[in-house]
C-alpha positions as CSV (number, residue, x, y, z in Angstrom):
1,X,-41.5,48.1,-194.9
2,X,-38.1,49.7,-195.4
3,X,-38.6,53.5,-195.3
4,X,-35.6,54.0,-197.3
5,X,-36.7,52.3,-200.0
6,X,-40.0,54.6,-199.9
7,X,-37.7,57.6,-199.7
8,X,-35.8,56.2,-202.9
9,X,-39.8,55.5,-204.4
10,X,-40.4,58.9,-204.1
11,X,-37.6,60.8,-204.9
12,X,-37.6,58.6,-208.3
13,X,-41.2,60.0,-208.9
14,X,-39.6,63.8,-207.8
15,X,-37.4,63.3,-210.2
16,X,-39.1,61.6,-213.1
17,X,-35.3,59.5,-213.9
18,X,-33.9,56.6,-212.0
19,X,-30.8,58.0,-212.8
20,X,-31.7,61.8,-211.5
21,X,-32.7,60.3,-208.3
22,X,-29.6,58.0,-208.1
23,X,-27.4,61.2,-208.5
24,X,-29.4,62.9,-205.3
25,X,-29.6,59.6,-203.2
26,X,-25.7,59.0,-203.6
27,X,-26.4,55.7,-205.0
28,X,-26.1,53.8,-207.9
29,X,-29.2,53.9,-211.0
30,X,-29.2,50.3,-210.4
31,X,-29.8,50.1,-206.5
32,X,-32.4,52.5,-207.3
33,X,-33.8,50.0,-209.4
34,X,-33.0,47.1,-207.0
35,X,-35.0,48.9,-204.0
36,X,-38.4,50.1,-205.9
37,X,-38.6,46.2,-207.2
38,X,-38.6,44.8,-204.1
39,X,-40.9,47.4,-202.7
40,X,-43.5,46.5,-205.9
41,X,-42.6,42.3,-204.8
42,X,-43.8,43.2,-201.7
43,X,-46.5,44.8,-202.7
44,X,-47.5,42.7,-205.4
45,X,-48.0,45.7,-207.8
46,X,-45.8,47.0,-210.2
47,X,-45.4,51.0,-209.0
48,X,-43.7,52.6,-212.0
49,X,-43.6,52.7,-215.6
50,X,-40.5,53.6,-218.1
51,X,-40.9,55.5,-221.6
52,X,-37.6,56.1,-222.6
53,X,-35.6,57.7,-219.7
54,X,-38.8,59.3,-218.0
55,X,-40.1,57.3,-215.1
56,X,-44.2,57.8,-214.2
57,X,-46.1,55.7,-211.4
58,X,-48.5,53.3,-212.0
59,X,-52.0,53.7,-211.0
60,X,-51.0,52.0,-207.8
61,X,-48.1,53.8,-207.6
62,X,-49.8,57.2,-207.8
63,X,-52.1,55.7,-204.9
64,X,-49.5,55.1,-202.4
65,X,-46.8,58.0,-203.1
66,X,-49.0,60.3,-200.7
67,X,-49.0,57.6,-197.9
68,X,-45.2,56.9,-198.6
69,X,-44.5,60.4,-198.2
70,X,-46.3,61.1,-194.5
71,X,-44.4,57.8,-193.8
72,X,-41.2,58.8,-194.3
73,X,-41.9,62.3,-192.5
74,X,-43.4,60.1,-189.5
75,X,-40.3,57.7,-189.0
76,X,-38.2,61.1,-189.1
77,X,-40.1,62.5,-187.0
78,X,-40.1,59.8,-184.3
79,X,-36.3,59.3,-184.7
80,X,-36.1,63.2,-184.1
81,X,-38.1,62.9,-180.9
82,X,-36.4,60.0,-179.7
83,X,-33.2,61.4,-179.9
84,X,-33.8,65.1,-179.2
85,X,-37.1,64.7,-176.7
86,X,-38.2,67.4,-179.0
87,X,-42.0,66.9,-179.4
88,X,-41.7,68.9,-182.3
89,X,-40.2,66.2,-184.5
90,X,-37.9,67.3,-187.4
91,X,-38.5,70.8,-189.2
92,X,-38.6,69.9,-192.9
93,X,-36.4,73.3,-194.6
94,X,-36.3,73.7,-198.1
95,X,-34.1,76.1,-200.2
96,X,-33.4,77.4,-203.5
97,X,-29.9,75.7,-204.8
98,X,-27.5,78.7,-204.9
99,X,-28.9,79.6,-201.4
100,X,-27.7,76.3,-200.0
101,X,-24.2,77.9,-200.2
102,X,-25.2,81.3,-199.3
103,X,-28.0,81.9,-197.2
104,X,-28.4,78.5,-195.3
105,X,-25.5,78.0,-193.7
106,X,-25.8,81.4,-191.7
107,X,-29.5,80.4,-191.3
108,X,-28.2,77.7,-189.6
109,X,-25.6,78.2,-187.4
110,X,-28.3,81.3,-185.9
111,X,-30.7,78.9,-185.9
112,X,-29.1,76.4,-183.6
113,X,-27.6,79.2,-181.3
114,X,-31.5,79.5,-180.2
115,X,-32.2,75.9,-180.5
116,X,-29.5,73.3,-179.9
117,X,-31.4,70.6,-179.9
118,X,-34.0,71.0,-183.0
119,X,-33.8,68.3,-185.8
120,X,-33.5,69.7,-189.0
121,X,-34.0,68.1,-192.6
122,X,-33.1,70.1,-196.1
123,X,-34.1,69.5,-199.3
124,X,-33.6,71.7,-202.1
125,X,-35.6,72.5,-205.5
126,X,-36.2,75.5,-207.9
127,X,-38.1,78.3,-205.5
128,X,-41.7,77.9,-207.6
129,X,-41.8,73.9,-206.6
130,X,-41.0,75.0,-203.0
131,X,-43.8,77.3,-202.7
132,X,-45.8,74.7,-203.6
133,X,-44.2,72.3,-201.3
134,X,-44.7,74.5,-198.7
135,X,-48.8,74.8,-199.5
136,X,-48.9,71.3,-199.3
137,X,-47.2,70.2,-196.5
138,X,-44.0,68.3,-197.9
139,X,-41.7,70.9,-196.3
140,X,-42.4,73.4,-193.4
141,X,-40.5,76.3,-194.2
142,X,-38.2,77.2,-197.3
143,X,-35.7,80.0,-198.0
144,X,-37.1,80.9,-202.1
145,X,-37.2,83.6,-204.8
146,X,-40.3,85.5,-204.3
147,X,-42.6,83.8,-206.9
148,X,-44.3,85.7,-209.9
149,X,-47.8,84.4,-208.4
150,X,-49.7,85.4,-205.3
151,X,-48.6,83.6,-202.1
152,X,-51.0,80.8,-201.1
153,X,-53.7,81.7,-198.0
154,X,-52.3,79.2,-195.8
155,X,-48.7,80.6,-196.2
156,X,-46.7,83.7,-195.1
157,X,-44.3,85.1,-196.7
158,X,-41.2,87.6,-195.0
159,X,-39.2,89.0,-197.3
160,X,-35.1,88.6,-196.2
161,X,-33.1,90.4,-198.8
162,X,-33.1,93.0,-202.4
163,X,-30.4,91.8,-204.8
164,X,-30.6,94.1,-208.0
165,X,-29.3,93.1,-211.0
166,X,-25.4,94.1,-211.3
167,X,-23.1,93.2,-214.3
168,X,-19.9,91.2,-212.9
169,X,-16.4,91.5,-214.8
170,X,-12.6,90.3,-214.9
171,X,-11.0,93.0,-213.2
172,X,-9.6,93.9,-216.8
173,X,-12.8,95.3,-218.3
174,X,-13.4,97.4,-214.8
175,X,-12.6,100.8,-216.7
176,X,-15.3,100.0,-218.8
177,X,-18.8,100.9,-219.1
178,X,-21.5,98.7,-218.0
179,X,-23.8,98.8,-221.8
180,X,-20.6,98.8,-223.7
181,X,-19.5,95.5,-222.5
182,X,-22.8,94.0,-222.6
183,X,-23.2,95.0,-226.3
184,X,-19.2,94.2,-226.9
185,X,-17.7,91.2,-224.9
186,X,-18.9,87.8,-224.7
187,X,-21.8,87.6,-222.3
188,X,-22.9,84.6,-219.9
189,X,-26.6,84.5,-219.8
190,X,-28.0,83.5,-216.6
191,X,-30.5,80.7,-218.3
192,X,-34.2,82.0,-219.3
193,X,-35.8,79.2,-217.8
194,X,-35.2,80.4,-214.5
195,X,-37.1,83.5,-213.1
196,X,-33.4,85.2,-212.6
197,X,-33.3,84.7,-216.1
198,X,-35.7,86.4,-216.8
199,X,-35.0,89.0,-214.8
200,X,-31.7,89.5,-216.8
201,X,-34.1,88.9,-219.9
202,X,-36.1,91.8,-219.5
203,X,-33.2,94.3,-218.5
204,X,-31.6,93.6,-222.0
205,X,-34.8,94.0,-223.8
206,X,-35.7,97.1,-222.2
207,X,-32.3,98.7,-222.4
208,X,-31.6,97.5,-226.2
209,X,-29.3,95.5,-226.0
210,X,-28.3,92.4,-227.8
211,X,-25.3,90.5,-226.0
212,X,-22.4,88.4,-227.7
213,X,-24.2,85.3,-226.2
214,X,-21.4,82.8,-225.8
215,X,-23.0,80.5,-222.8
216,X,-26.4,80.3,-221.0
217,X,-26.2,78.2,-217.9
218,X,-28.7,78.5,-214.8
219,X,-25.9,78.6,-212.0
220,X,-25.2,81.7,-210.5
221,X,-22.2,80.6,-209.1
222,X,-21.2,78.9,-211.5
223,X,-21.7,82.3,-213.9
224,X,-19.3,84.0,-211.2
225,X,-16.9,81.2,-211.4
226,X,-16.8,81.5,-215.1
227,X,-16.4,85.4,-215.3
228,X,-13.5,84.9,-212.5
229,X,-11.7,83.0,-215.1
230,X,-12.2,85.2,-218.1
231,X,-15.1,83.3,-219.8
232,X,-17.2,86.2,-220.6
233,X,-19.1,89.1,-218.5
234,X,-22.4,88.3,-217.3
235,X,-25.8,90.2,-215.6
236,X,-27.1,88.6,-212.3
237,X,-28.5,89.5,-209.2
238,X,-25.7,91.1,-206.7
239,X,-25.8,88.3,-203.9
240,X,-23.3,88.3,-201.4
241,X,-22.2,85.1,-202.9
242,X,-19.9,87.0,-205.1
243,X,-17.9,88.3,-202.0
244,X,-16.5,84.5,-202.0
245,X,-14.5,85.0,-205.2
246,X,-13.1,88.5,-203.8
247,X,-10.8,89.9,-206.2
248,X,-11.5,88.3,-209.1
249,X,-14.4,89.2,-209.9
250,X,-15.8,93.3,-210.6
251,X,-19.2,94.7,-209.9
252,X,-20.2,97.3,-212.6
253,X,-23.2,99.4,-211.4
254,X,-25.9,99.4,-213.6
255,X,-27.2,102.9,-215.0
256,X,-30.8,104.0,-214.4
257,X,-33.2,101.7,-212.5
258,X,-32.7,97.3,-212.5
259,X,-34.8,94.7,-211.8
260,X,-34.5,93.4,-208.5
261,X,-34.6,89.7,-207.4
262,X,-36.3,88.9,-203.8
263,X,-35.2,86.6,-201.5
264,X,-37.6,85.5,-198.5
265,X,-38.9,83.0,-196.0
266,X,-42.0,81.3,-196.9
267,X,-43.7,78.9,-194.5
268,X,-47.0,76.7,-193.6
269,X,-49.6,78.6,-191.2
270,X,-50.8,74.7,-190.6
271,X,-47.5,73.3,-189.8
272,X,-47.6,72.1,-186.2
273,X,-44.1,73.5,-186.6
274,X,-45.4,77.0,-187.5
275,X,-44.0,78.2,-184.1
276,X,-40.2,77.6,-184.8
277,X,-40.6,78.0,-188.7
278,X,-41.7,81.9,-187.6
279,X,-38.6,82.5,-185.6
280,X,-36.4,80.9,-188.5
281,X,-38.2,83.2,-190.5
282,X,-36.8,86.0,-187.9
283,X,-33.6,84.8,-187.7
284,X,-33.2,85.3,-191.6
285,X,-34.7,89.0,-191.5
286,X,-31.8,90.0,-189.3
287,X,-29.3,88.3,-191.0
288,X,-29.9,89.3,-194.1
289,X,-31.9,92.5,-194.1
C-alpha cells in the first residue's frame, strides 16, 4: 500500500475539501481524486463521501484513518533511521502559520547546531488544533499561541515570548496619536475568528472605540504588508516579524495597559521523543525570551 496515497487520504479528511488538500499536497484536485480511488479499489470500500464541496469519510473510512495515520508516521520514521541511524526516528513539529516565517526558521537552524543529524517533519495548523494534536500524538512538539483552555496533563507547556498588542502605521500618520487613528483612519482588523482577533477585539471594546473597518483578514503579515502600502492602520500583536518590513511600517505605543499574546512550546510527556522535544523547547526560550 502506497503511503503517499494514505498521506493524500488523510490530509483530504484534515481538510474536509479535495481541493484544500490539493493546494497543501502541491498537486492537482484531480490526482487527489485519482489516489483515494485507487486506495478505496484496493480496498474494496468506498472511504469518503461528497456533499457539496465538503468531503467526510465513510464508516470504513473513519475505521482506517487512525491506522493510516501511525502508518505514515512509521514509514517516516524508518526512512529517518535508515538514513540518519537516529533511533529516534523523525520529530513530528508543528507551528502556528505566521510563526513558520518567524519563529521556525531560527528554531531551526539552533536546533540543528545541537543536532545535525535529527529528521525533522513540519506541519502547520491554527495553534488550538495543534494543542490538540500534540495530546494526541499526531505531532511531538509545536510552536502555538497559548490556548484560552487549560493545557492537557500529558503536555507541558514553556512559554517563549510576550507580544503586546501595538498599533502599526505608514510612517505618515507617525505624529499621530494612537486612539485618534483608530477612531479616524481606515483600520485593518486582524480577523475575529482567530484568538489574535480577539485579542484586538476586546482592546477596542474596552477602550471605546469603533474603527473605520475597511478589511478584516486573519494574516498578520499580510496586515503588515497592507499597512506598508497605505491600506489602512491596523492593531496586532508586536512580533518581531514587523522588523522585516523596516521602514515602512510605524509602531505606535499603546496608552495604558494591552492585551498581550503568548507565544510558547508545547509538547507530548509520552512522546518517545520527549527528550529532544524538551531541549527544542530550550532552544526556543533562549532565542526568543
Amino acid at each position: 500500500m502506497d503511503t503517499n496515497y494514505l498521506e493524500t487520504y488523510v490530509k483530504t479528511l484534515d481538510c474536509a475539501s479535495i481541493s484544500d488538500a490539493a493546494r497543501y499536497l502541491g498537486i492537482t484536485p484531480g490526482a487527489v481524486a485519482a489516489r483515494i480511488r485507487a486506495l478505496e479499489d484496493e480496498l474494496g470500500q468506498s472511504l469518503i463521501r461528497r456533499s457539496g464541496h465538503t468531503v467526510r469519510p465513510t464508516e470504513h473510512g473513519l475505521l482506517i484513518c487512525d491506522k493510516a495515520r501511525q502508518m505514515i508516521q512509521d514509514a517516516r520514521d524508518m526512512t529517518a533511521m535508515v538514513k540518519s541511524g537516529n533511533v529516534l526516528g523523525e520529530i513530528r513539529l508543528g507551528s502556528f502559520f505566521s510563526g513558520l516565517t518567524t519563529h521556525l526558521p531560527r528554531l531551526l537552524e539552533k536546533t540543528y547546531e545541537h543536532h545535525p543529524d535529527v529528521s525533522i517533519f513540519v506541519s502547520y495548523a491554527p495553534s488550538v488544533e495543534l494543542c490538540q494534536q500534540v495530546h494526541s500524538g499526531t505531532i511531538d512538539i509545536a510552536l502555538a499561541i497559548e490556548p484560552q483552555f487549560a493545557i492537557y496533563k500529558n503536555c507541558s507547556w514553556l512559554k517563549i515570548q510576550d507580544e503586546p498588542l501595538t498599533l502599526i502605521v505608514p510612517p505618515q500618520y507617525a505624529t499621530a496619536g494612537a486612539h485618534e487613528l483608530l477612531r479616524t483612519r481606515p483600520f485593518i482588523r486582524y480577523a475575529r475568528s482567530s484568538y489574535s482577533g480577539q485579542l484586538v477585539d476586546r482592546y477596542l471594546k474596552d477602550q471605546r472605540i469603533v474603527p473605520n473597518q475597511r478589511l478584516e483578514i486573519d494574516s498578520l503579515l499580510t496586515i503588515a504588508s497592507l499597512v506598508a502600502r497605505g491600506v489602512g492602520v491596523a492593531l496586532v500583536p508586536d512580533s518581531f516579524s514587523l522588523e522585516s518590513l523596516g521602514k515602512s511600517i510605524q509602531k505606535i505605543p499603546l496608552p495604558g495597559r494591552t492585551q498581550i499574546r503568548k507565544i510558547g512550546m508545547i509538547w507530548s510527556n509520552q512522546s518517545p521523543r520527549v527528550t529532544i522535544s524538551k531541549s527544542i523547547a530550550m532552544y526556543a526560550r533562549k532565542l526568543f525570551n
